[in-house]
N, C-alpha and C positions, 0 to 999 in steps of 0.2 A: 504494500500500500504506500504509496507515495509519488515517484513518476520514474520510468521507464527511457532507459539509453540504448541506442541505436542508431547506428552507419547505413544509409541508403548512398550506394557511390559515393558521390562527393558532400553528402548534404547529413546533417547528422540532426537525427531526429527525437525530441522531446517527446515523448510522452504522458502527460498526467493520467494518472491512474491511480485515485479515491473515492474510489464508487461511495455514494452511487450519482453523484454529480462534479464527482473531482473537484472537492472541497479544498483552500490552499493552506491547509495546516500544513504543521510545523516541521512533520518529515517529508511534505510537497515540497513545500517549499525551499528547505536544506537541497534535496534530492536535482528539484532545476537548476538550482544555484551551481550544484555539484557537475551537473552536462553540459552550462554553458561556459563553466569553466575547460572541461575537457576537448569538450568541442573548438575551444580557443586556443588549444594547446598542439592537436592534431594537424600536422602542416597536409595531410589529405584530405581535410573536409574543409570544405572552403564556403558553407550557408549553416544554418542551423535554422529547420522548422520545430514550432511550438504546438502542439496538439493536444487533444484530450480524447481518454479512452471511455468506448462505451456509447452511455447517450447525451454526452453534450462534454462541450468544451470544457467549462468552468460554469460555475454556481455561484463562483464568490466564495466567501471568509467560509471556512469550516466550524458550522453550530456547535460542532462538540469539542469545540475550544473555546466559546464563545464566554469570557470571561475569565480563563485560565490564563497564565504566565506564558504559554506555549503561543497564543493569540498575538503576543507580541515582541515574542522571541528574537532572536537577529537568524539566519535571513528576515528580517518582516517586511511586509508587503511593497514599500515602500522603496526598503533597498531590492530584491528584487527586480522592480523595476527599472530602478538605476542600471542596474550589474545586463540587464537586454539594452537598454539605452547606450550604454559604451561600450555593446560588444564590438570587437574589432571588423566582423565576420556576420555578413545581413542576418537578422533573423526575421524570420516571417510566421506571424500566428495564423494557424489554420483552422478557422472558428467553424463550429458545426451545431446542431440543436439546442444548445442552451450556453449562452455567452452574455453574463450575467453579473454585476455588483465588482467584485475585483477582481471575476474572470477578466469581464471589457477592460477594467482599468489594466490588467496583465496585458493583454493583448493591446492595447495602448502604447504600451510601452516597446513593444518591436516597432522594427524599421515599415513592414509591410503588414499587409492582413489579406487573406483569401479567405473567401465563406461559403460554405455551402446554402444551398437556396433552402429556406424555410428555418433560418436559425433565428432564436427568438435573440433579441437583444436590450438588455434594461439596464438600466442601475436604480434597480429598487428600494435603496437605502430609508428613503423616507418613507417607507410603509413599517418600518420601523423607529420613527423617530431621529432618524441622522439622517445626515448627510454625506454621500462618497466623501470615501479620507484617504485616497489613496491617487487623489490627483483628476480624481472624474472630473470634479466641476473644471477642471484647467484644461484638462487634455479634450474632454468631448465637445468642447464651443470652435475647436479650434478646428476639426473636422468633420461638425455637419455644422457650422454656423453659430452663431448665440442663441437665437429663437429653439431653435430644431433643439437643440443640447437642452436649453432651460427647460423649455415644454417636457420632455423624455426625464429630467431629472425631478420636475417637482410632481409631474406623475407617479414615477414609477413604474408605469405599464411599460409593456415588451412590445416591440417593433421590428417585423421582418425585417432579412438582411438584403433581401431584394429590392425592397420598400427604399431604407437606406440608401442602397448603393445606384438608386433611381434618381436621385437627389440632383440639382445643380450644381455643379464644383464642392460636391463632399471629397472629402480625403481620408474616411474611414476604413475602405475597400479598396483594395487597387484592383481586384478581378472578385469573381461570384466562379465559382468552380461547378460547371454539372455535373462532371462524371462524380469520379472516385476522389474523392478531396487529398487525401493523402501525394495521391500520386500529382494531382494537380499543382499540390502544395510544393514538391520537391521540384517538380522542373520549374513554375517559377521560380523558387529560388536560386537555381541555377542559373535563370534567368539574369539575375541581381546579383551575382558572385562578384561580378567586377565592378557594380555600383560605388563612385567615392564620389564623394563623401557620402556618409550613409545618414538617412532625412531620420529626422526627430521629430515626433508629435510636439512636444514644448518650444521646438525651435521655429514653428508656425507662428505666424501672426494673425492673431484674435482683435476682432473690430466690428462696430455697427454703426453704423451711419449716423444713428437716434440715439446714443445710447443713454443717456439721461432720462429722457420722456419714455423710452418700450421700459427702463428699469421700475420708474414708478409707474407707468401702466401695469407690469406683471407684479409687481406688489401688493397697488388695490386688487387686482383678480385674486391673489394667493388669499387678502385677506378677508376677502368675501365670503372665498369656498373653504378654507380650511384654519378659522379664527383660533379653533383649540389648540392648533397642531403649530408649536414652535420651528419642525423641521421646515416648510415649504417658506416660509420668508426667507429664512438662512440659505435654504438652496441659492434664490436668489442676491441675496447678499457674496456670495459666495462665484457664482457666474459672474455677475458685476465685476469682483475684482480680476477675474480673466481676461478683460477688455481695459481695467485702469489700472492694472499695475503689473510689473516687472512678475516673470513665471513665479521665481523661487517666492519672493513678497508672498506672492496669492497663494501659496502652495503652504506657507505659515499660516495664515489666516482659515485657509481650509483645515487645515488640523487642529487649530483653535475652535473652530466651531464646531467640528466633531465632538472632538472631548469635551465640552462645556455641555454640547446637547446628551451625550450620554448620562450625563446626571440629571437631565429634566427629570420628572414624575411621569411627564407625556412618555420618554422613550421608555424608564423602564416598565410602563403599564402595554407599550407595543409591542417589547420585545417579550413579554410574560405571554402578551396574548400569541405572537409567533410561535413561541417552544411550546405553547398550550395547548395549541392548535394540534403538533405533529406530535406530542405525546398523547393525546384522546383516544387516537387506534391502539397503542398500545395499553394492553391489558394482563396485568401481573401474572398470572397463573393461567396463560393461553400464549404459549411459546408462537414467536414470530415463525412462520412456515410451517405454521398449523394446514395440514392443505384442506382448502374448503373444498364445497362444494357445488358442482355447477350450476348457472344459472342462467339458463335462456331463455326459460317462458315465466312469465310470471303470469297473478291474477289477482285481482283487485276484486272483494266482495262489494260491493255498494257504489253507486255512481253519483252520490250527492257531492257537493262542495268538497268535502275530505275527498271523500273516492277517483273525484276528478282531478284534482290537484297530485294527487299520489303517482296515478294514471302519467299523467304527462314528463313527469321526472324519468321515469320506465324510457316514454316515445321518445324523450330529447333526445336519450343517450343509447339510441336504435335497440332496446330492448322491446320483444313482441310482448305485450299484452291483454289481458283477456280480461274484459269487463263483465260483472255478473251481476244481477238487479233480480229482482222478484214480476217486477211489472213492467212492464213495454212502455208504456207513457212514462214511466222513471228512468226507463234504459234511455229512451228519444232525447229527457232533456240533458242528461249526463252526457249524452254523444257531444247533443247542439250547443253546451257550454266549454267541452273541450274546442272544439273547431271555433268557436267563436272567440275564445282567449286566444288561440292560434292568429287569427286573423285581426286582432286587434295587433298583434305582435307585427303584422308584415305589413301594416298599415303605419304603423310608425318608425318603420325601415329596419326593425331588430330579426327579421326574419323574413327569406327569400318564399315566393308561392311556392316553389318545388318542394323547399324543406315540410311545409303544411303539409303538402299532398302525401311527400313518404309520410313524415311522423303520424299521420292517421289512417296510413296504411298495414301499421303495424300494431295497429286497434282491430278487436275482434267482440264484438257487444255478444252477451247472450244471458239465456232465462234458464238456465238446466245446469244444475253442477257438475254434469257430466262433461261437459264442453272444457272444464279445468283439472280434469281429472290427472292430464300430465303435466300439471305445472310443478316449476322446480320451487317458486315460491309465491306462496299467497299470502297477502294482504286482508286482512280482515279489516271496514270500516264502517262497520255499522251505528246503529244507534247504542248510548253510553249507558247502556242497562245489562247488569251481566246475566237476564234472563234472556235477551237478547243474543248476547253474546255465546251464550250455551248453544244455545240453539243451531248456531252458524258452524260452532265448534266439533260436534255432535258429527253434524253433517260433513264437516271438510275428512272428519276420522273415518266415515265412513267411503267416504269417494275419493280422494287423492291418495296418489302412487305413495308408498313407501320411500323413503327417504326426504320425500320435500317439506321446506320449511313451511311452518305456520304461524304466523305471525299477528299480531294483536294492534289496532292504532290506537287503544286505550289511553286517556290521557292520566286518568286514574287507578281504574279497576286494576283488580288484585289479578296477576300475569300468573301466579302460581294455582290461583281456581282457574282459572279457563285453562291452562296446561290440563288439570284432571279430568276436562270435560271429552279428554283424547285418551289413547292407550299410547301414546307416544309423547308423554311429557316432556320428551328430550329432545324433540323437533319443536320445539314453542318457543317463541321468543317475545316479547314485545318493540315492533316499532313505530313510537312515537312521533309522527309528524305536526308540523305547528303550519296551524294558517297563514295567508295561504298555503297551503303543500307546495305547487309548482314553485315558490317564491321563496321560502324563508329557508334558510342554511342549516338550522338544526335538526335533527335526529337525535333522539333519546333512544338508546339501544336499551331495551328491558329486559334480564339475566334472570332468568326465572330459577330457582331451587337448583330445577334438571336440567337444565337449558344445555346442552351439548356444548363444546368446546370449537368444536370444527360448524358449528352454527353462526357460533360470535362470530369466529373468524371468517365466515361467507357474509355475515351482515355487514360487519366495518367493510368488507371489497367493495359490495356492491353501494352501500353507501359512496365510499368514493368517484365509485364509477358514473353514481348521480351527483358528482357534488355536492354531497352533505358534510357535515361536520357533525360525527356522529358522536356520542357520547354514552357511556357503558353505564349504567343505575341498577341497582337491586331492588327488589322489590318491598317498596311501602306505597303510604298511599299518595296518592301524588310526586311520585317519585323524587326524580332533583327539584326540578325548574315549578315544579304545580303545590310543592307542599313546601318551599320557602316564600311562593308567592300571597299563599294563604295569610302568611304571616305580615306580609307586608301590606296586604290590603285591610289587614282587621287594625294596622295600627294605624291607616289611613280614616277609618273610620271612628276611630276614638278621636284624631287628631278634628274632625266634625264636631265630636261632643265636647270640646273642650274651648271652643271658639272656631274653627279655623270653617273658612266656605270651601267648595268644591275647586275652584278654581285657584283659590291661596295656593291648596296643595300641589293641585298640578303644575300652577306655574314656577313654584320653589325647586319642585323634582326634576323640573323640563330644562329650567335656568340652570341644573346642577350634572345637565346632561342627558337626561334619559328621553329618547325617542318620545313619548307621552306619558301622562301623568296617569294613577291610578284611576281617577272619573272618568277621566278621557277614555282609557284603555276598558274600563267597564260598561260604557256604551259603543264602543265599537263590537266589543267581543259579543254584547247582550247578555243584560245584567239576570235574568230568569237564569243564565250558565251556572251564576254565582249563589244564587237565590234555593237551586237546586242542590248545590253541595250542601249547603248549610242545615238545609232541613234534614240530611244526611248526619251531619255534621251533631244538630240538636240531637239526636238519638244515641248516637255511638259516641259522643264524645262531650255529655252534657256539663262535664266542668268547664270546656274551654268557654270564655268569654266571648261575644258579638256585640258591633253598635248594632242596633235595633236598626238604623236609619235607612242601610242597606233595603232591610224586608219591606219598611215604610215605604220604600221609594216603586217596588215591584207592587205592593198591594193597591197602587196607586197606577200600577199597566204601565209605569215609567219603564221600560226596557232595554232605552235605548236609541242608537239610529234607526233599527230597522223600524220603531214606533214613531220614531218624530219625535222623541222627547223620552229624559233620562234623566242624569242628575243636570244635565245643560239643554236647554228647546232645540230644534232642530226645521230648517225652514225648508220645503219640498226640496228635495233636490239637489241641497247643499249639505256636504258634512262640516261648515264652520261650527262649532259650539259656544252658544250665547246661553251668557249665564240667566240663571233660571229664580226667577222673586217664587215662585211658588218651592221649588225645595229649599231654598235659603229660610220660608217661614216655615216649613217642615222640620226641618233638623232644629233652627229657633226654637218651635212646640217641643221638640222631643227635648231637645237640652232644658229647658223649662222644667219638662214633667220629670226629668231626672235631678232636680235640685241644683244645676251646675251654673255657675256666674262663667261665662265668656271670658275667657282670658286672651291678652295680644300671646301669638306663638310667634315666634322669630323663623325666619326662614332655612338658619342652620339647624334649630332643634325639626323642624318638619323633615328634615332630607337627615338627618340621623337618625330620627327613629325609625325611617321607611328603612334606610339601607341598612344598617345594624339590625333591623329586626332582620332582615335577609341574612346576615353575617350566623348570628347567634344559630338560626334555622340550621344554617351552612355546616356550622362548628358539630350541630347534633348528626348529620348528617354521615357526614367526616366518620365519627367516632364508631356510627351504629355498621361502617361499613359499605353504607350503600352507595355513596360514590369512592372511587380507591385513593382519589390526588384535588389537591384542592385545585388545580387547574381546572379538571374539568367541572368543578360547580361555574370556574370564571365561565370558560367557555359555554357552557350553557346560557347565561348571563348576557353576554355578548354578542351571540346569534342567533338566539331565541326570544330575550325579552327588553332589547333596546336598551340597556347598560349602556353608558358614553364608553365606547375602545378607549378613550383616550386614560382613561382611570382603572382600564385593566380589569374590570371584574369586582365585587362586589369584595373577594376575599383581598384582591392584591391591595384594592383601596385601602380595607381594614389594615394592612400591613403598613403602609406606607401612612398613615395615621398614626398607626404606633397600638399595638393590643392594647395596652397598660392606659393607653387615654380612652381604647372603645369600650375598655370593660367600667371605667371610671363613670363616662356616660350610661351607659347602662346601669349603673346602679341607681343616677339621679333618677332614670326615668322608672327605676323599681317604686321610686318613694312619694311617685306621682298617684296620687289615689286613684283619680281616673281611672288610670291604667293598669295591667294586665302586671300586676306585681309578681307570678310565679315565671312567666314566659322571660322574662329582665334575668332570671337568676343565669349568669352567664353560662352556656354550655360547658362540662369537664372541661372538655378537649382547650376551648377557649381560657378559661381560666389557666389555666394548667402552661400554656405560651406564654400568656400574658407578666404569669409570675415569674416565668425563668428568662423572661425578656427576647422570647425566640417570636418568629413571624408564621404563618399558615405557609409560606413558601421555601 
């Protein structure tokens, strides 16, 4: 692991090879160092090409140094580049499917570059809060332009290399190679053997006509679209001095702003959600190369709003599906709302007609369970009653093949009763999709008792394969994401009885990041969803405390949007939410008949109790086992229920707050009478960091 030397005739060939994206740790890194030493020493090789083995060039920095001593070891990245800069002897990087972060800045630093066509190219840094420090912002303005460079840097998004080398007077490509890259790579280099002087990206000269006015135009843009996020101003800060000042200058200044931005709050809550993200698939006790099992037909039980949303994740990603319904007039409107979100798509240019016509080509509607009988895996999306649920279950045990998975979209219900409703508890899984299905990034993988090993592992694939961000939970009720939100919505509703209106709340929690506020978010979803656990809820769990205000507002047909009115009015047609004189004397009455004088709440005690009630929730969670890493409650958090990225997850906030001040808060609000004094007693798990001064990460 590291990178590979070798003699082609005259041209001595690099290698990278750290799978699985030839990451440039610290024995890559040694290793090049080491061949273009040799290569400059050999009076028979007279080029030296740069390549990467596998499926792509370079990836950039290697994560699993990402914070270690080894990360910034000598060779590091910087010298590196120097040491290809003054090689005596051309080198040419020969870039192929993935040329990335401090791949490109590597490849930067040779004299030439050849690329294979369809190679993605980024410098993604600021999807993690920095910015290239390895000379991007200097070396990329100077061969695709200012604009072309800044735009690709404060993005971050990936750009063919064809696209690129399409450009007007770029200097990023000197050829695109169709055939065999390799081979292509070596006789240009032959090409250039007697090339002198040999060109230097730095030694180009960087300019723009405007350069004053485009800087503060891309500035107000940065700070319109991306206010939270300290990286995307800096990027620009940062290109600017590529056009006003001397290379080495800007190339200070670039490393200044690196380092300063890695200690924001911003980066380290981005790069938590980064490594949060690619640790979810992994799961403790289900070895990586667990081999699954296949999957190419699936089947989707129910064609409603869930079922159709499910459905279409399957069609994106050319999986055949098989839609199942009870009734023909249920099948017809399931069809007409898939094709119709299709076509709303290709209407707003996100989607070619042809793509419509396949992806519903690989739809197969039908009324007979027999029609599913060889799918590898079924979906169940029926209505949220587990007599329901039997029912479905019953039957799939009896009609589907042996070996195919069965799957639950329960959002609550208990994943280990419906396993028993089979003689194959071991094929049952719960997966948890969040509305819409086609849209939202989460997946709650549900791990039933018996849940099979090589199940997980066919779930987390095929999750990928639809672009989800799947996430492992055990089974309780409400698993991760549904039983700490409980928590956060019942302190929303004290935070009503004690003064605060519907909209205080929302707008404190919105102002403190979150996609929408709890009112807001319980008349979108329909508040009868709510209304229905609770009554649940009052039976099986009569100690836990409720505002009242909640039921008042549903015994009242307030529902919501899909009513025209909820805790906020709602005007035909429009989802604005205008606040409401009839619940504001509602909850007034109830606060009234509960003895409570109105208190002013401050807008940090509203956005601490919500999210600390989520923390606390999180802490018991942790402990009881049913998620395995505090990552992924973040991750859940982050692409399931509109948590701000920029603050990392609900846990990483807690850390970066400090335990020892959330448990402090927490106690104040134990001695709140109001409020819920037993749920305040801080989780074990939490208490237990808090006093030995350790973090949930």
């Amino acid at each position: 692991m590291g990178a590979r030397y070798e003699v082609r005739g005259q041209v001595a060939v690099i290698t990278l090879d750290n799978p699985p994206v030839n990451g440039l740790g610290y024995d890559t890194r040694v290793q090049v160092a080491q061949g273009v030493e040799r290569a400059q020493a050999d009076p028979g090789v007279v080029a030296i090409v740069l390549t990467g083995a596998g499926r792509a060039f370079s990836g950039g920095a290697d994560i699993r140094e990402f914070g270690s001593p080894k990360a910034i070891a000598e060779p590091n990245l910087l010298s590196l580049i120097r040491l290809l800069e003054d090689a005596s002897k051309p080198v040419v990087a020969a870039v192929h499917a993935v040329c990335m972060g401090g791949g490109l800045e590597l490849a930067l630093g040779a004299h030439y570059r050849v690329a294979a066509p369809g190679t993605n190219v980024a410098l993604p840094e600021v999807k993690i809060g920095l910015i290239p420090g390895a000379g991007g912002t200097q070396r990329l303005p100077r061969v695709l332009g200012v604009e072309t460079a800044l735009n690709m840097i404060v993005s971050g998004e990936p750009v063919k290399s064809e696209m690129l080398a399409a450009l007007p007077g770029q200097k990023l490509f000197d050829r695109i190679v169709e055939g065999e890259l390799l081979e292509g790579a070596c006789a240009f280099a032959l090409e250039k053997a007697g090339a002198r002087p040999l060109p230097r990206v730095r030694d180009l000269p960087c300019r723009h006509p405007n350069a004053d006015a485009y800087f503060q135009f891309a500035r107000n843009t940065v700070k319109a679209m991306a206010r939270n996020f300290p990286a995307p101003a800096r990027c620009v800060d940062a290109v600017e001095a590529s056009v006003k000042r001397r290379f080495d200058e800007a190339m200070v200044l670039e490393r200044e702003i690196f380092s300063a931005l890695m200690l924001t709050p911003e980066c380290k809550a981005l790069r938590h959600a980064f490594f949060g993200d690619r640790a979810a698939s992994k799961i403790p006790d289900v070895p990586e190369g667990t081999p699954p099992r296949p999957v190419a037909k699936v089947a989707v039980i129910g064609a409603g709003t869930m079922g159709g949303g499910i459905t279409m994740n399957f069609l994106n990603a050319g999986i055949p599906v098989t839609i199942l319904e009870t009734a023909q007039a249920a099948l017809d409107r399931g069809l007409a709302t898939i094709r119709r979100n299709y076509e709303a798509q290709v209407k707003k240019g996100k989607l070619g007609a042809d793509k419509l016509e396949q992806r519903m080509a690989l739809l197969t509607p039908a009324l007979d369970y027999a029609a599913i009988a060889d799918a590898d895996l079924v979906i169940e999306a029926v209505f949220e009653e587990m007599g329901v649920k039997e029912a479905v279950f019953r039957r799939l045990d009896d009609t589907v093949k042996a070996g195919a998975i069965l799957a639950s979209n329960t959002s609550t219900l208990d994943v280990d009763r419906i396993a028993a409703f089979t003689r194959r508890p071991q094929d049952v899984v719960g997966m948890h999709f969040f509305s819409p299905a086609n849209v939202m990034k989460l997946l709650e993988v549900v791990r039933g008792a018996r849940t099979a090993p090589d199940v997980l592992a066919t779930v987390m694939g095929v999750a990928k394969k639809i672009r989800k961000t799947a996430v492992v939970s055990g089974v309780c009720d409400g698993f991760i994401g549904n039983r700490m939100i409980e928590q956060y919505s019942r302190q929303a509703g004290f935070l009503l009885e004690e003064g605060c209106t519907p909209q205080q709340v929302d707008k404190a929690i919105e102002k403190f990041g979150f996609a929408m506020g709890p009112f807001r978010m319980g008349d979108l979803a329909g508040n009868d969803i709510g209304w229905a656990i609770r009554k649940r809820r009052y039976v099986e769990k009569p100690h836990l405390r409720y505002s009242k205000t909640a039921d008042l507002l549903c015994e009242m047909g307030r529902y919501g949007q899909k009513t025209g009115a909820g805790w906020y009015d709602y005007q035909a047609g429009k989802r604005d939410a205008i606040a409401s004189a009839v619940v504001e004397q509602m909850v007034a009455q109830h606060r009234q008949a509960l003895g409570i004088t109105a208190r002013a709440i401050s807008d940090e005690e509203i956005v601490h109790r919500l999210v600390y009630s989520l923390v606390n929730e999180a802490a018991h969670i942790l402990e009881e086992g049913i998620a395995s890493k505090s990552s992924d409650i973040d991750m859940v958090y982050l692409t399931g229920y509109g948590f701000p990225l920029w603050r990392g997850g609900p846990l990483c906030y807690a850390d970066q707050q400090g335990l020892f001040n959330v448990v402090q808060s927490m106690k104040r609000f134990a001695a709140n009478p109001h409020d819920d004094a037993a749920f305040w007693q801080p989780a074990p798990l939490l208490a237990r960091l808090a006093a030995e001064g350790r973090s949930f990460t």
